[in-house]
C-alpha positions in Angstrom: -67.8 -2.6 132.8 -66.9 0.0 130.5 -67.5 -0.5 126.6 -66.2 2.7 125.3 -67.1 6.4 124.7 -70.6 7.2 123.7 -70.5 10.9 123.1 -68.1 13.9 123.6 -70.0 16.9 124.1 -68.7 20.3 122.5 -70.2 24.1 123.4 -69.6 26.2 120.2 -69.0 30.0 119.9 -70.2 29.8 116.2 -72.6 26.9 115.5 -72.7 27.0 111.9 -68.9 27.6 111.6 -68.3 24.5 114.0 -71.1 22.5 111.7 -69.0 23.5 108.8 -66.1 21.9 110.6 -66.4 19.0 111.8 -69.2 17.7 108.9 -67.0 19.4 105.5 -63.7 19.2 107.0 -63.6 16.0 109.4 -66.2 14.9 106.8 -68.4 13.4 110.2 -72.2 12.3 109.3 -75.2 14.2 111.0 -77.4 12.1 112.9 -79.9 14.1 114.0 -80.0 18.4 114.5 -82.3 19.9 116.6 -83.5 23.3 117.7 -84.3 23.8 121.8 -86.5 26.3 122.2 -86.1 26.3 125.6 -82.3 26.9 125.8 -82.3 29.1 122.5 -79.6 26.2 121.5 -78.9 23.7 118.6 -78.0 20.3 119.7 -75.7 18.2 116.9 -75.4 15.0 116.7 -72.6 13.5 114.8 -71.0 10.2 114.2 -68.1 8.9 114.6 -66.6 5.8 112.1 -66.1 3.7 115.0 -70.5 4.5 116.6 -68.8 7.0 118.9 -70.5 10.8 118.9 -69.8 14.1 118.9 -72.6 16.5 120.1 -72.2 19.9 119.1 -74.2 22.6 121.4 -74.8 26.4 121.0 -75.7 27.8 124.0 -76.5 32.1 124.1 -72.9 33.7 126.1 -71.3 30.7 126.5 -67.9 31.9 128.3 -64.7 30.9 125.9 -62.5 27.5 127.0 -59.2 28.3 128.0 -56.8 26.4 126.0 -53.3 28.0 126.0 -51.8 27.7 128.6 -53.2 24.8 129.2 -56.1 24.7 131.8 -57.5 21.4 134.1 -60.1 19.3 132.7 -59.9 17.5 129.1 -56.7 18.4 127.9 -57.8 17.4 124.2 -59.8 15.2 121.5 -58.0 12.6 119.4 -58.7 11.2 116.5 -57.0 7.5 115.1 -56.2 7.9 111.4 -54.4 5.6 109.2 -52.2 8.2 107.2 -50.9 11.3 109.1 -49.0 13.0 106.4 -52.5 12.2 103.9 -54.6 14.5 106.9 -51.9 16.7 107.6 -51.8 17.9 104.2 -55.9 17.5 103.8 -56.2 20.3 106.7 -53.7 22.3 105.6 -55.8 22.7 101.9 -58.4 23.5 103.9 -56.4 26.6 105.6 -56.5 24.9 108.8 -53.1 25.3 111.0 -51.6 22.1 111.9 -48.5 21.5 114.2 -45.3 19.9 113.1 -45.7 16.0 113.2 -44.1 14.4 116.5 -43.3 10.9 117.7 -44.5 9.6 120.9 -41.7 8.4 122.5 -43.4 5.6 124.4 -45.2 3.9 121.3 -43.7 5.7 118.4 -46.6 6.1 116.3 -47.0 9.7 114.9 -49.1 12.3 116.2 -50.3 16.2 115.3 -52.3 18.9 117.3 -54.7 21.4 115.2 -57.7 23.3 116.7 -61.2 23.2 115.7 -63.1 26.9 115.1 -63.3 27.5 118.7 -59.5 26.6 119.8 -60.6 23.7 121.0 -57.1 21.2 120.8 -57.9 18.4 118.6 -55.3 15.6 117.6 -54.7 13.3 115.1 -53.0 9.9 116.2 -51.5 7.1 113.5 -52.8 3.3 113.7 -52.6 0.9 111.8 -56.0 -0.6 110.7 -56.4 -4.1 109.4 
């Protein structure tokens, strides 16, 4: 049976832009960095609040993702927060472009798109925690 999501995997354009991201920004804790010599790449481990990771990879002329339109394969990352408008407003300070807050219409919690550094569609979803 399925438990739940160990690790997403993310190929970065800029490695130490993308670091910047996702540790300042989405304020995620480094588990472990290290350098391949083999691949020329960094390898980035980060973790998520609920033991979930994110790897981040450089790899040398990695080809860019096409995001818009929208391409097959994973459509995008979300992310459960507790306050939408509070994270909304937290990017935003932090010059990051953030869609307009929508309303799914099958649950109606909220929910907002932004990008990380290499367009990469990220999304942040409102629960309730408790």
């Amino acid at each position: 049976m399925l438990r739940r999501i160990h690790h997403i995997a993310i190929i970065c354009a800029d490695y130490e832009r993308s670091k910047h991201f996702y540790t300042k920004i989405l304020g995620l804790r480094i588990l472990a960095e290290n350098f391949r010599a083999d691949r020329n790449s960094y390898k980035l481990d980060l973790l998520l609040p609920d033991g979930g990771q994110i790897e981040l990879f450089s790899f040398p002329n990695a080809p860019s993702r096409p995001s818009y339109p929208e391409a097959q394969g994973l459509r995008h990352l979300a992310f459960a927060v507790e306050d939408i408008v509070y994270w909304k407003k937290k990017l935003e300070n932090m010059n990051i472009s953030v869609e307009e807050v929508k309303i799914d219409e099958y649950t109606d919690r909220r929910f907002v798109f932004f990008a990380d550094p290499d367009g990469l569609p990220l999304e942040l979803y409102e629960e309730t925690f408790g």
